[in-house]
N, C-alpha and C positions, 0 to 999 in steps of 0.2 A: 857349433851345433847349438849351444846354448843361448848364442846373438840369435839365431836365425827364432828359433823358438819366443825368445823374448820380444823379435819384431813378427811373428805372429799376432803373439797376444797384443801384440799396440796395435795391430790393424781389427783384430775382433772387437776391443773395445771401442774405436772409433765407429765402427759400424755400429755396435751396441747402442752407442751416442747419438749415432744419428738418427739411427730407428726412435729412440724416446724422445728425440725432440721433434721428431715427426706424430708422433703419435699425440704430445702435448700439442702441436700447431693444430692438428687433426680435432682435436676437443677445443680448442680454444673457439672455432670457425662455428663447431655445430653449438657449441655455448649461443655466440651470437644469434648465429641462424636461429634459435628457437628463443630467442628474446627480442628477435629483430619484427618493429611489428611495421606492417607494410603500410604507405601511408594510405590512408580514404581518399577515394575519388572526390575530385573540386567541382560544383559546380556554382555559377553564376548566377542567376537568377534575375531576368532585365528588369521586373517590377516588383519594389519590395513595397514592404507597408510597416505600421509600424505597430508594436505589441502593445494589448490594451490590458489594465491592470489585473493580474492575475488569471492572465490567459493561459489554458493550458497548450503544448508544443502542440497536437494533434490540431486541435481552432486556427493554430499560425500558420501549419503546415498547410491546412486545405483554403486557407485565406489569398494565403498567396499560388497556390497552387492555379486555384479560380481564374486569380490576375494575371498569370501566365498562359490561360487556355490549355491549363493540363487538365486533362478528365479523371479527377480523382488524387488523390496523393501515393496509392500503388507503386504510377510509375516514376516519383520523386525518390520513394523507398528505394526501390528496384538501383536507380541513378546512382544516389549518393550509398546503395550497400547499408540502410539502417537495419538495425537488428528486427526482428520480427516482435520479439516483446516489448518495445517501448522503451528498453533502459538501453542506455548509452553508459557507454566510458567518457572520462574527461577528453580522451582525445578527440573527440567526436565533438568536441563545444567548437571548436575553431571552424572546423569543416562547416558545420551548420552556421556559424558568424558570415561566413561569406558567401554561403548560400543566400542567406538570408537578408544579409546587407545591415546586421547588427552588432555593435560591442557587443566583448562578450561580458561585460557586466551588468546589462540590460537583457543578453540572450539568457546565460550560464542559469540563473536560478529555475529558468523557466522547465528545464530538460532534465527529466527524470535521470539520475548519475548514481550509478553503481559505485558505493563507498567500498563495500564487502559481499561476503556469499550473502549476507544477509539483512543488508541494510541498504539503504535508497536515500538519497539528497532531493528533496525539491520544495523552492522556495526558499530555502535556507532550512528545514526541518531535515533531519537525520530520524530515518524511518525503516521500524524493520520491514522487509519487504511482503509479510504477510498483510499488513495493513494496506497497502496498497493495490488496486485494481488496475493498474498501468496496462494489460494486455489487452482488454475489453474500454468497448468506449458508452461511454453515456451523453447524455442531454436532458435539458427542462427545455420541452417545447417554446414555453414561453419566456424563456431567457433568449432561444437563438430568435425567434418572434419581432422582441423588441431591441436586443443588443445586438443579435449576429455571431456573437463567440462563446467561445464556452470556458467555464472553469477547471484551474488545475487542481481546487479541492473536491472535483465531484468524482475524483478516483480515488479520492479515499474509502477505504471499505465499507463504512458503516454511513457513510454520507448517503442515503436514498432520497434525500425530502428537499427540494428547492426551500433557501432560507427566506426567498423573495415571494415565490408566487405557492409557499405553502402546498405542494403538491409534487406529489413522486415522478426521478427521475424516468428515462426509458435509456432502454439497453437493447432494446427488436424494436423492428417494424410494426405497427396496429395493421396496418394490409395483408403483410405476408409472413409476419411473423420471422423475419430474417434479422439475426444479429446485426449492432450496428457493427459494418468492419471499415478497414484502411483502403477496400475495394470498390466502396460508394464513390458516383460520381461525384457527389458534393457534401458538406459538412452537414447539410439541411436537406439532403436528396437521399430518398433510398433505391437502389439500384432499379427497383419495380417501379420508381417515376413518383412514389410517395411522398410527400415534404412532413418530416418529423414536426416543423411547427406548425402545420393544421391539425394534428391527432390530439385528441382528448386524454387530459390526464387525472390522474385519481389523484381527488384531496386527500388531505392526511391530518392526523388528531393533533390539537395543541401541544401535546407533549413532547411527540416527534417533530412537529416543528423548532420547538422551543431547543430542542438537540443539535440539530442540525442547524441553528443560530449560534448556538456555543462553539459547536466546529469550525464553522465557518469564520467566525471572529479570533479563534485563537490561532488557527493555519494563517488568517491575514492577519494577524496581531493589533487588532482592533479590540475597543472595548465592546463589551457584552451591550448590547442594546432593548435586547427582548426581556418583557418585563411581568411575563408569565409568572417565572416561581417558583415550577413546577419542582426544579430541582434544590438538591442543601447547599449550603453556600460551600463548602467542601470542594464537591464537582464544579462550583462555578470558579473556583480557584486555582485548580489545576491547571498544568500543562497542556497542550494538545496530547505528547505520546502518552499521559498520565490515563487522560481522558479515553484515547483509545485504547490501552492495554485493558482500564477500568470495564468496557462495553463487549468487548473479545469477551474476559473474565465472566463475564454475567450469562453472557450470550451461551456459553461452552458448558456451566453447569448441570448437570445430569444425574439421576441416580446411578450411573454405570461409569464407574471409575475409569474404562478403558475408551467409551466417547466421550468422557469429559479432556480425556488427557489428548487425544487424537483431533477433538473440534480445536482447541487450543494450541494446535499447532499444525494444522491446514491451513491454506490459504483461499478465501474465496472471494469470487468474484462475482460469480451470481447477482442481478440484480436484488432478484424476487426471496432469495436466501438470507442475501446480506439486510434486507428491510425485517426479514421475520425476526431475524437476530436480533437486530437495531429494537425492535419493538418490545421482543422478550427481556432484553437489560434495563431496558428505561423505564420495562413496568416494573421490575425490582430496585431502581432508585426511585421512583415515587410516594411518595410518605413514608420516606425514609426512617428507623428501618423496618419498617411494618413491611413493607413489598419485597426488602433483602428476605424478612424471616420465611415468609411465604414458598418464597424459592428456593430457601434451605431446605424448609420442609418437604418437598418436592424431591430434592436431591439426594434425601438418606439411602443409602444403599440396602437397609436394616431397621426393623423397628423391635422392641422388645418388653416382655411383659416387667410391669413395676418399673419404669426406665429412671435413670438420673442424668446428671449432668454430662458423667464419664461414658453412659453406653449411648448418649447423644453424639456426643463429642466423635465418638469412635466411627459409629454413621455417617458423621459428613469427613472423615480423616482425609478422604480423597480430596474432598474439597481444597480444607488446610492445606493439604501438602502440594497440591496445586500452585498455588502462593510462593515466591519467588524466596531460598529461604537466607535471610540475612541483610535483605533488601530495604532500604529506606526511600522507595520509593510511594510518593503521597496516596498513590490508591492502595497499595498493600496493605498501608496504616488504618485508608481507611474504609476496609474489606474486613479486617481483624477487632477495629470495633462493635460493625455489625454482625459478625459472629459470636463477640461477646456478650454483647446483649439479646445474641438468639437464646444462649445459652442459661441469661441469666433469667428468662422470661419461658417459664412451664408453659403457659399456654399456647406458646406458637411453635412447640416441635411438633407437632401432628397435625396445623392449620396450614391447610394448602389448597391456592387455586389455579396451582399451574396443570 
């Protein structure tokens, strides 16, 4: 009775065994399956061409699209399954290499690539992705005019002002007022039969210019050539991310601690937005820091009778604390000078011309 019992329990346990090792085979499979990523459609592409310095991927895509007798790059997207926002995964560098007929060391920089939830590669710059305009397309008339393609720094957010022909991107149509999208039949054609380089574009002031020079040379790591002035040597020393966290920074200030904190961490893409912005930071680094104080004074949440240093200070706190805190980064440093000498200067907490 006791044998029988004992070979019982050695057949329950064997079952037992085999059920958890089915169960671990069973998890091991959906592990995969959900790490398993499927490859991207291959395609060919019989006419390639080659990438012109600091083309953006959208310029490449419709360049060759053109040479193909595709109408539009829509149905390239649609083909190869690219994402609808512009960012790519690494895996997607190869796919596009043979689409395109390019190493990918000559393609890879060129392709907007998803580092994290919140950063972007392109060019070689690691960029958080609020900086960035990747979903929306722009142009300078008269860059596609005279060259044909277009740049991968004019997605940068704060870039509105061609560095060459001194006068603002477009983002619509002048005809019909339609976005440019991935829908146009051609890179220079808007759907309604418009050609973006016959439409007239609006000059823009030295100072915007002279910005949009400094961007332009440190995204292509060039030296500074514009010999304006406008700006302290400070800003003309900086990094690119320095220079755009510094323009965010300025752009986002407010008396209203709750949109100061909310502009500073939206993302925008707006042409006509992202210029007001551009315009509102660069008149507060202009006669530096005369133009910061200005916009401090602007900013205070509170004014108060017989004031001093400390019920100053307390006014713009949202500001300060805005400021990245422990950060040694060059524009935080020097953001904190020119508050200190808002601070140290009675006469510009209540001058304001914003």
């Amino acid at each position: 009775m006791l044998y029988k019992s004992a070979e019982h329990i050695d057949q329950q346990l064997i079952v037992l065994k085999e059920k958890n090792e089915a169960r671990e085979l069973a998890a091991m499979h959906r592990m995969h399956a959900a790490n398993e990523v499927p490859a991207p459609p291959t395609i060919n592409l019989l006419i390639k061409t080659k990438l012109f310095p600091w083309e953006s991927l959208e310029s490449l895509l419709f360049r060759v699209s053109t040479l193909n007798h595709l109408s539009g790059i829509s149905i390239l997207q649609r083909a190869l399954k690219l994402p609808d926002n512009g960012v790519m995964s690494i895996q997607r560098h190869l796919q596009l290499g043979v689409a395109l007929g390019h190493e990918l060391k000559t393609l890879s920089p060129t392709i907007p690539t998803l580092m994290s939830k919140s950063t972007i590669r392109l060019q070689g710059h690691l960029l958080p992705v609020k900086h960035l305009a990747i979903s929306s397309y722009r142009v300078c008339p008269h860059c596609v005019e005279e060259i044909g393609y277009g740049k991968s720094y004019w997605s940068l957010a704060p870039f509105s002002v061609c560095e060459i022909h001194k006068c603002m991107l477009i983002d619509s149509c002048a005809a019909c007022e339609k976005p440019l999208t991935a829908t146009r039949p051609a890179y220079d054609r808007c759907s309604c039969g418009a050609r973006y380089s016959k439409m007239s574009s609006t000059d823009c002031s030295e100072a915007l210019h002279e910005m949009s020079s400094i961007i332009a040379a440190k995204f292509t790591r060039q030296p500074i050539t514009y010999s304006g002035h406008f700006y302290p040597d400070e800003v003309l020393s900086m990094e690119l991310l320095d220079v755009l966290e510094l323009l965010a920074f300025l752009a986002a200030l407010s008396e209203d601690p709750g949109t100061t904190y909310l502009d500073l961490n939206r993302k925008v893409v707006s042409l006509k937005l992202c210029h007001r912005r551009c315009k509102k930071a660069t008149s507060a680094l202009l006669d530096w820091p005369n133009g910061f104080h200005r916009l401090l004074a602007s900013t205070r949440s509170f004014r108060s009778y017989n004031e001093t240093a400390a019920t100053v200070y307390n006014s713009i706190s949202h500001v300060i604390g805005a400021i990245p805190a422990g950060t040694q980064r060059k524009w935080c440093r020097f953001i904190l000078s020119g508050v200190e000498s808002f601070l140290n200067n009675r006469k510009s907490w209540s001058h304001s011309s914003y």
